[in-house]
C-alpha positions as CSV (number, residue, x, y, z in Angstrom):
1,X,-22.8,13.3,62.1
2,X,-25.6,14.1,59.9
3,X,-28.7,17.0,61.1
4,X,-31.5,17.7,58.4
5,X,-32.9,21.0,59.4
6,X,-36.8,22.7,58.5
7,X,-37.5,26.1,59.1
8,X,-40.9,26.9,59.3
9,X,-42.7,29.9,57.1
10,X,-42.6,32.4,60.1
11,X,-38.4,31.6,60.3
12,X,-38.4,32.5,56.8
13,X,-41.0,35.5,56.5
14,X,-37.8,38.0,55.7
15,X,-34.1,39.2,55.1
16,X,-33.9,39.4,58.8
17,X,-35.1,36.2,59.5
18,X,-33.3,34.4,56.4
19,X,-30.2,36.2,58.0
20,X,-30.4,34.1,61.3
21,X,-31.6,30.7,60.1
22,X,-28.7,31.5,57.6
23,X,-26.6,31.6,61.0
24,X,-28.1,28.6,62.5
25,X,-27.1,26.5,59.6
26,X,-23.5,27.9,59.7
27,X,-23.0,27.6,63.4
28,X,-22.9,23.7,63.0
29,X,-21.4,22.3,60.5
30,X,-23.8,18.8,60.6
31,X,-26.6,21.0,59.2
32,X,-26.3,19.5,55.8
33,X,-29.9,19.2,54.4
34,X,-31.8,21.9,54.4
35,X,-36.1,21.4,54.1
36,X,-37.9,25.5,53.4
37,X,-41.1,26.5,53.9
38,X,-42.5,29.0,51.8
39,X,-42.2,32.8,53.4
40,X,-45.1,33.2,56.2
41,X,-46.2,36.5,57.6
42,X,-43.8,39.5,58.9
43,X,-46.4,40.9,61.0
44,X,-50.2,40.2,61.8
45,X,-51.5,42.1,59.1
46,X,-49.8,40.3,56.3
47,X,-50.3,37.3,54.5
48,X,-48.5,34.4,53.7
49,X,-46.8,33.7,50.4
50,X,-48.9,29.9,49.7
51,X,-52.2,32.2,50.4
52,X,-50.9,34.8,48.1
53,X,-50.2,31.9,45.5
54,X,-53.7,30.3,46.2
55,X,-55.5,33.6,45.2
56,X,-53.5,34.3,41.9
57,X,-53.7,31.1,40.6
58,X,-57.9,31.2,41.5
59,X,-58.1,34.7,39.4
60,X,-55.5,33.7,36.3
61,X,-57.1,29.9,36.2
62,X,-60.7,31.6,35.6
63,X,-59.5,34.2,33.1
64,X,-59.7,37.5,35.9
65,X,-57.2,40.0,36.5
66,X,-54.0,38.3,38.2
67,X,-50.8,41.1,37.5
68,X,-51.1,42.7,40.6
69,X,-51.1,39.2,42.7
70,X,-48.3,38.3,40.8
71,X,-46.1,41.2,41.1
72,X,-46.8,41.1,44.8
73,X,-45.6,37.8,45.5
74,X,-42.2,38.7,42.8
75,X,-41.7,41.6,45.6
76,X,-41.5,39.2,48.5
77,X,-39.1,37.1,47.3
78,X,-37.0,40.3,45.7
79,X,-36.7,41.6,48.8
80,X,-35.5,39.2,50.5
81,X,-32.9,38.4,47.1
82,X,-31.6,41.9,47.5
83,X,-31.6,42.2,51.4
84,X,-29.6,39.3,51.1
85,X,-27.5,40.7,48.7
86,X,-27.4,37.5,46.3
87,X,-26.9,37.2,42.4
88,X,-29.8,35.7,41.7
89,X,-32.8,36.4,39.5
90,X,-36.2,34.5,39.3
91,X,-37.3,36.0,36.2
92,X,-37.9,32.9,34.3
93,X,-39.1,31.1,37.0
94,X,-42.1,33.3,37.4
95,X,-42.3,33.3,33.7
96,X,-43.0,29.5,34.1
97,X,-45.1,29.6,36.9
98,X,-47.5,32.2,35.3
99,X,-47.9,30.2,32.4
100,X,-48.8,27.5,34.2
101,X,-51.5,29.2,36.5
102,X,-53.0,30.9,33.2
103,X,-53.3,27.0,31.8
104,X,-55.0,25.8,34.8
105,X,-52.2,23.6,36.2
106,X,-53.5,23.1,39.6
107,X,-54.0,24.4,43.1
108,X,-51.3,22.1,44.7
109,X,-49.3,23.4,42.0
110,X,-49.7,26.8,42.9
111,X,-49.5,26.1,46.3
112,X,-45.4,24.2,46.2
113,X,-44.3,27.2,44.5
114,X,-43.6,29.0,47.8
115,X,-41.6,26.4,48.8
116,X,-39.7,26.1,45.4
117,X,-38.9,29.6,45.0
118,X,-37.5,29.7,48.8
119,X,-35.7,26.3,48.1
120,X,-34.0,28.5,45.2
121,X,-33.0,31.4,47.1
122,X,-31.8,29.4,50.3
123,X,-29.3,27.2,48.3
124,X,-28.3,30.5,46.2
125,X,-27.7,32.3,50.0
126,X,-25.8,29.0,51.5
127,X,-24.5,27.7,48.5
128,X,-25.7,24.2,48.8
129,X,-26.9,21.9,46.0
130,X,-31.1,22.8,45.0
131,X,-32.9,19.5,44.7
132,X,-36.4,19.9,43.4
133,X,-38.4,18.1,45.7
134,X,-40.9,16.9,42.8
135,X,-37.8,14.8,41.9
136,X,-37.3,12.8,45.2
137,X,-40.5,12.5,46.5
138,X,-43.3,10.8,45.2
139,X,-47.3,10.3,45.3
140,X,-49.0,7.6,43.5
141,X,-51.9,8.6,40.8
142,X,-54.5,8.3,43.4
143,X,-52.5,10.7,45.5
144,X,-51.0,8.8,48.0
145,X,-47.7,8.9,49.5
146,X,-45.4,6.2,48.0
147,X,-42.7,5.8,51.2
148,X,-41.0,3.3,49.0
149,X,-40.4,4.4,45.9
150,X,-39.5,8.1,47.8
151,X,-37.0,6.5,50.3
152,X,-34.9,4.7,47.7
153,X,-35.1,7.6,45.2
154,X,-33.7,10.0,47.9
155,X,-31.5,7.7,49.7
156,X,-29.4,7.3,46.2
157,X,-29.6,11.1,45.7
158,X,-28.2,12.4,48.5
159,X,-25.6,9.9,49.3
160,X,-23.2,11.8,46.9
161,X,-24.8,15.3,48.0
162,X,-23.0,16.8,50.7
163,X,-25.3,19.9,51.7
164,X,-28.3,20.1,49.6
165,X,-31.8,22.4,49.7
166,X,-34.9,19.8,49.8
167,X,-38.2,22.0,49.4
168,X,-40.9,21.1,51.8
169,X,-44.8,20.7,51.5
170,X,-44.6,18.9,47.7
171,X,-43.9,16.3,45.6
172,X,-45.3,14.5,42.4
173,X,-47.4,11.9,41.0
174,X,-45.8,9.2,38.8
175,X,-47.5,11.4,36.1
176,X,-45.6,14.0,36.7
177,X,-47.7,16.3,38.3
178,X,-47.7,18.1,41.3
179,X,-49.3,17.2,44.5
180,X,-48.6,18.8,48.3
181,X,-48.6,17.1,51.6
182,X,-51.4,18.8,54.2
183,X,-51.0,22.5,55.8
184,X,-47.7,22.5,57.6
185,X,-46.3,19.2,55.2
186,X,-43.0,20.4,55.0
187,X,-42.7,19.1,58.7
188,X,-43.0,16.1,56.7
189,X,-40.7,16.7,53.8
190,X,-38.2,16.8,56.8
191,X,-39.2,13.7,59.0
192,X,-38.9,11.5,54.6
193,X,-35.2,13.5,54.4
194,X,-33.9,12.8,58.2
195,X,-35.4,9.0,57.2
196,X,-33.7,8.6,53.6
197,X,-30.3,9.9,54.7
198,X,-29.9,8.2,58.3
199,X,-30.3,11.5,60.3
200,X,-28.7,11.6,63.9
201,X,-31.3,14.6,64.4
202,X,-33.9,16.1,62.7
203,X,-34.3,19.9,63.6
204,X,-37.7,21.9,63.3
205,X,-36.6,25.3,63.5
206,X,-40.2,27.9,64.1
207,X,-41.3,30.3,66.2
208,X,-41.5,29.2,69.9
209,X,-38.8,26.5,71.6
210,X,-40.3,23.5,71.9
211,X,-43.7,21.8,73.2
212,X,-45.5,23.5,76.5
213,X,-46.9,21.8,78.9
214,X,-49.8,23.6,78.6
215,X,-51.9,26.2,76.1
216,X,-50.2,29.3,76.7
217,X,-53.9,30.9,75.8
218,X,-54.8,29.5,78.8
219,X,-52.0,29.0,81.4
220,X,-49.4,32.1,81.8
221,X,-46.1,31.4,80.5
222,X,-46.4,27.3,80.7
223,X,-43.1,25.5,80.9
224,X,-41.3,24.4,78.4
225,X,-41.3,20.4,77.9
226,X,-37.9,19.5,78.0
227,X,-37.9,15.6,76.5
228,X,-41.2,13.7,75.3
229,X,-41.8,10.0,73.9
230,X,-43.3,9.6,70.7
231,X,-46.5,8.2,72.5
232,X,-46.8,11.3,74.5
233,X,-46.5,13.4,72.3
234,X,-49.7,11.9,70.2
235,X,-51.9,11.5,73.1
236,X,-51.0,15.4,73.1
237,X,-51.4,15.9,70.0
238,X,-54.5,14.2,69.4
239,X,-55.6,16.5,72.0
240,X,-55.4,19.6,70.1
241,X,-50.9,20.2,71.0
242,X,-49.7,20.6,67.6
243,X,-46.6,22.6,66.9
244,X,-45.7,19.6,64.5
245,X,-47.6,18.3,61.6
246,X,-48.7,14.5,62.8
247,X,-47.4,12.5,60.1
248,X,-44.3,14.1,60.2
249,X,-43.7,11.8,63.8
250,X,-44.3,8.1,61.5
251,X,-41.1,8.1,59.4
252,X,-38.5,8.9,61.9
253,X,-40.3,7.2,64.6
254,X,-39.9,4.0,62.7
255,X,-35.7,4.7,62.0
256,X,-35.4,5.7,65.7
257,X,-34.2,9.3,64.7
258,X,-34.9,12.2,67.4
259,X,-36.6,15.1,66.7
260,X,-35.7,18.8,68.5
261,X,-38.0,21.6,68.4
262,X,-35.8,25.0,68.3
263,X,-36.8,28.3,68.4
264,X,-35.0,30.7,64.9
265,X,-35.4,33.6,67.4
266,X,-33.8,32.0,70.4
267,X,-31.1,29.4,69.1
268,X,-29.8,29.6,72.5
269,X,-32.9,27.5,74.2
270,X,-32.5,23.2,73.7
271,X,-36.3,23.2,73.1
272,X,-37.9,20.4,73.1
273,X,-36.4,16.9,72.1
274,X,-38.9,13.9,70.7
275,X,-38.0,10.7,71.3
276,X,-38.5,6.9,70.9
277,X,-37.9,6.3,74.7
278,X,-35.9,7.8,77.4
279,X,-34.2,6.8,80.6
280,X,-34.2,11.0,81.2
281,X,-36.5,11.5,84.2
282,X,-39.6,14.1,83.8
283,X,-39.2,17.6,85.3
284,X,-42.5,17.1,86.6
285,X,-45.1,14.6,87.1
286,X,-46.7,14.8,84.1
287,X,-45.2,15.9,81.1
288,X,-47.9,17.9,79.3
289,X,-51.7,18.5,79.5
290,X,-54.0,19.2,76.4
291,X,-57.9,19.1,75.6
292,X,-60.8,20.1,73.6
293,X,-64.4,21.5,74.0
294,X,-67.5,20.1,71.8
295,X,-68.1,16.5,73.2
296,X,-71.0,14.7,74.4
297,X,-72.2,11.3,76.4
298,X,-74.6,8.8,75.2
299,X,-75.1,6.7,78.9
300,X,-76.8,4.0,78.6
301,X,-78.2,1.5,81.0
302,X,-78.9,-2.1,81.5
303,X,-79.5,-4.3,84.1
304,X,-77.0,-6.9,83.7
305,X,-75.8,-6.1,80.3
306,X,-71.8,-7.4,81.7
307,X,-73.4,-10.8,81.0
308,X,-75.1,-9.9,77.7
309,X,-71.9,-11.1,75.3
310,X,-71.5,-8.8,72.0
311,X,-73.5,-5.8,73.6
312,X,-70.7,-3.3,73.1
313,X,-70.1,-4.3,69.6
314,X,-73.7,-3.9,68.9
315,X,-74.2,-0.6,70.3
316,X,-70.8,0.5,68.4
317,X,-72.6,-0.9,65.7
318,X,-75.3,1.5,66.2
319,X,-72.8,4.6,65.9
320,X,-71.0,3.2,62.9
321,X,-73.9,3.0,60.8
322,X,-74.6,7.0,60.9
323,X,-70.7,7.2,60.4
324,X,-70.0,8.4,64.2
325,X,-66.5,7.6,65.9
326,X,-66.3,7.6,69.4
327,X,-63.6,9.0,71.3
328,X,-64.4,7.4,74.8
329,X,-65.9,4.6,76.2
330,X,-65.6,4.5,80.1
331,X,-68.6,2.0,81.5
332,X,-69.7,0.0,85.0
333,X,-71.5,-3.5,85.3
334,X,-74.5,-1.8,84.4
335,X,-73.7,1.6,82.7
336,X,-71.8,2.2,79.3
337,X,-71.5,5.7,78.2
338,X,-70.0,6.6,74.8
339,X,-68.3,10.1,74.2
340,X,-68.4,11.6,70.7
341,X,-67.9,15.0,69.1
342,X,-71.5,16.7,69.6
343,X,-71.5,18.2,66.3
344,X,-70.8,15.3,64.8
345,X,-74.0,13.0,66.8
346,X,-76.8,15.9,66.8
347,X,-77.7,15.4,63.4
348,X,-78.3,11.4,64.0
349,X,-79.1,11.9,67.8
350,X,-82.6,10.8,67.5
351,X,-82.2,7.9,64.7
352,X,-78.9,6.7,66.8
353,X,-81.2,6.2,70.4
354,X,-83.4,4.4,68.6
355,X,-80.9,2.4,67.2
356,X,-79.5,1.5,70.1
357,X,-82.9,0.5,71.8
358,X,-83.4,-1.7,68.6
359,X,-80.0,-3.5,69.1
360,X,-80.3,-4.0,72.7
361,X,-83.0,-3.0,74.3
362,X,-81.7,-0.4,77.4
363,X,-83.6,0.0,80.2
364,X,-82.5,3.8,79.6
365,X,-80.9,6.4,77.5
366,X,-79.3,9.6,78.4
367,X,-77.8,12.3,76.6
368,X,-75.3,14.8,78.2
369,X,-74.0,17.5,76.3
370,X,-71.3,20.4,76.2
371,X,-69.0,18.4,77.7
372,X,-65.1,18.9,77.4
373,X,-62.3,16.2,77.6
374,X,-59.0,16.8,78.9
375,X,-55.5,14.5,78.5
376,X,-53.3,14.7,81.3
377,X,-50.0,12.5,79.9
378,X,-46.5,11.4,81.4
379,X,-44.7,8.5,81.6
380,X,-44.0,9.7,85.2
381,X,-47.0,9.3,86.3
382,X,-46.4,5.3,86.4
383,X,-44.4,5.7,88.6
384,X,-45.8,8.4,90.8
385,X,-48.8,7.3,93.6
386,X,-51.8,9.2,93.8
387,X,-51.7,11.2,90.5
388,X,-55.4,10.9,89.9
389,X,-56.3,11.4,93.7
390,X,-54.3,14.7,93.0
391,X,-55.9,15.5,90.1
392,X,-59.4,15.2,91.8
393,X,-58.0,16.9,94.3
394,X,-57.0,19.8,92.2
395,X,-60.8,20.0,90.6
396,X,-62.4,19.8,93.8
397,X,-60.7,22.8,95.3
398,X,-61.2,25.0,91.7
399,X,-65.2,23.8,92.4
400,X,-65.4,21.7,89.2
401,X,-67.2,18.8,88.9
402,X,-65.9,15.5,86.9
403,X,-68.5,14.2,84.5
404,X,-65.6,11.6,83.5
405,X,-62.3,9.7,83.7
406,X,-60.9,7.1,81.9
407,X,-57.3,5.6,82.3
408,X,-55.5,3.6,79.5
409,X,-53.6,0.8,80.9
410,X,-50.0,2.0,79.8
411,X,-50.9,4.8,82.8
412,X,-49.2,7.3,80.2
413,X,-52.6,9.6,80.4
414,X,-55.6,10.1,82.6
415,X,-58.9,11.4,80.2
416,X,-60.9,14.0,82.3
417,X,-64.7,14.8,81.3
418,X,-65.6,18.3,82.6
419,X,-68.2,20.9,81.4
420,X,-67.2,22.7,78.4
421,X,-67.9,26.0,81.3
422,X,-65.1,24.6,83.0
423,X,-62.3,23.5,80.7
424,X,-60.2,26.2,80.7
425,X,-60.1,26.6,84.6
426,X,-59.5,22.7,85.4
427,X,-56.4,23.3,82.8
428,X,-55.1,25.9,85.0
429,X,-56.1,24.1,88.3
430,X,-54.0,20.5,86.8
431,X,-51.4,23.1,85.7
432,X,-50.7,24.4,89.6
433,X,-50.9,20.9,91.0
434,X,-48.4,19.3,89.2
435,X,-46.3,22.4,87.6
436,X,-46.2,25.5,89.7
437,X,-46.7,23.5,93.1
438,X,-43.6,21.5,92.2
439,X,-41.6,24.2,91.2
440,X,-42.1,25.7,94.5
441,X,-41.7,22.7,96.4
């Protein structure tokens, strides 16, 4: 059996916490590959090593004074070196690096050398083999990822490796030079490693166990979400319910590879587990509940406009023009309304109406705005009658009106329109329905 494990920057922010993902990796001997973030913050008032890194290279690129940044970011890294009590010294490696900020070598150059450092110290503190991820994963010149060329590069590394340290967040161009994945890309540098090696499970190690089923800034202590598909999880996630970078779901999805959420501060909880598809039943009717504020409607009316073939593709037409997407598009026989992001429409609002009366000729326009939209998803709800009678139910009693609602036809989520006023109370009210209600049943 074969686990790639990622610990995130917060896992990895000091000694201490070096000193239990150190005892994670031990406690199971099928945590061979390793994938480091770059040390994050030890408290709420301090920073994080890749912002640290950002601002020296910014002062030595332009010629301004840098020593101090440096030195501070050397101190991180030797404290956790001597807390650690290892034999190792990064002298020349900081050496290197500072040569290279002073010559300008790039901010996603700058910003990998978190990573690379902590790659360094975590195989020194394990004693597993250092791979520089610059050598195994690749971009092409334009700055692409090349899956390809990255997947049969890695593959034949690490089929002789045995326990190896893969940085995450970077790789490099064909050229040679450096270029990083997104914010939070070492979730990816995982998901490429768990692909290239035939993982049974990927592990992301951070700092809370697992998906919740709702925004803990808005619902007390939500539950944990104990097993979620793939497709759940990016209707959540699309919503705003990220404790994983997106792309990181693609190349694992594709190999049918698991992925479990653990907590570095509470190895005892499963967290949450991602997969393909399940036969395990939901601990509740719906599996998780996510949402976001800043919307608006565009309802539009036509008296017959069912009949009128290619009016939807004009009036999308309309919004494509001024470079709009929609995120919504619920309509009747004579009604079509299309929800977009409000910021995104008020700077066009005026040329996009008369677009539309241009294209085809509405009896009326209406706009609608500060409008929130709310995912409710679970595969049980296919299953389950009267999930959106329960949900109306739920609204109705909290006093909040539905603007909205829109079903897919998998049934895996239920889209709920509601004031932007009333967002994080009809959260709370879908919450009791289906969670709290059930749990005291």
């Amino acid at each position: 059996m074969k686990k790639v494990v990622k610990f995130g920057g917060s896992s990895l922010a000091s000694t201490r916490q070096f000193k239990k993902a150190g005892e994670i990796i031990r406690s199971d001997r099928t945590r061979r590959y390793v994938v480091p973030s770059a040390p994050g913050k030890r408290n709420d008032k301090d920073e994080k090593v890749t912002d640290m890194l950002y601002a020296c290279y910014d002062a030595a690129s332009m010629g301004t004074a840098y020593k101090k940044l440096l030195n501070r970011i050397k101190d991180r890294y030797l404290e956790i070196i001597n807390g650690l009590d290892l034999n190792l010294n990064l002298d020349f490696e900081f050496e290197r690096i500072e040569e290279n900020f002073v010559k300008g070598a790039g901010r996603d150059y700058a910003a990998s050398r978190g990573e690379y450092l902590n790659g360094l110290v975590m195989a020194a503190y394990l004693g597993y083999e250092f791979i520089d991820a610059a050598e195994v994963i690749f971009f092409d010149n334009q700055g692409n990822f090349d899956a390809e060329a990255t997947d049969k590069e890695l593959s034949e590394r690490l089929e002789h490796v045995e326990r190896a340290v893969i940085p995450g967040f970077y790789g490099a161009k064909h050229d040679g030079s450096i270029k990083t994945f997104s914010r939070g890309g070492s979730d990816v540098t995982g998901s490429i490693v768990a692909k290239a090696i035939h993982a049974d499970v990927y592990e992301n190690w951070t700092d809370v166990s697992g998906f919740l089923v709702a925004d803990p800034r808005i619902v007390e202590n939500p539950q944990v979400i104990e097993t979620i598909t793939y497709k759940e999880l990016r209707e959540l996630a699309y919503m705003g319910a990220s404790v994983l970078h997106e792309d990181a779901i693609f190349p694992v999805r594709r190999e049918g590879i698991p992925i479990n959420i653990r907590n570095t501060n509470r190895p005892e909880d499963k967290g949450t587990l991602i997969v393909e598809s399940t036969l395990r039943k939901p601990k509740y009717t719906i599996t998780g509940i996510a949402g976001k504020k800043g919307f608006c409607a565009i309802n539009i009316e036509k008296a017959m406009m069912n009949a009128e073939v290619g009016f939807g593709r004009k009036v999308l037409g309309v919004f494509e023009k001024f470079g709009i997407s929609f995120e919504h598009m619920p309509s009747g026989i004579d009604t079509m309304t299309i929800m977009v992001h409000q910021d995104e429409f008020e700077e066009y609002e005026q040329s996009v109406i008369a677009g539309i009366h241009r294209a085809v000729e509405p009896d009326s326009v209406d706009l609608e705005s500060d409008l929130a939209l709310i995912a409710v998803v679970g595969r049980g709800m296919k299953a389950t009658r009267g999930t959106a009678g329960r949900i109306f139910s739920a609204l109705a009693h909290a006093r909040i009106n539905v603007k909205m609602i829109d079903q897919g036809s998998s049934e895996l989520n239920i889209i709920i329109g509601v004031k932007n006023v009333d967002f994080e109370a009809a959260i709370r009210a879908i919450y009791d329905i289906f969670v709290t209600a059930e749990i005291e049943a």
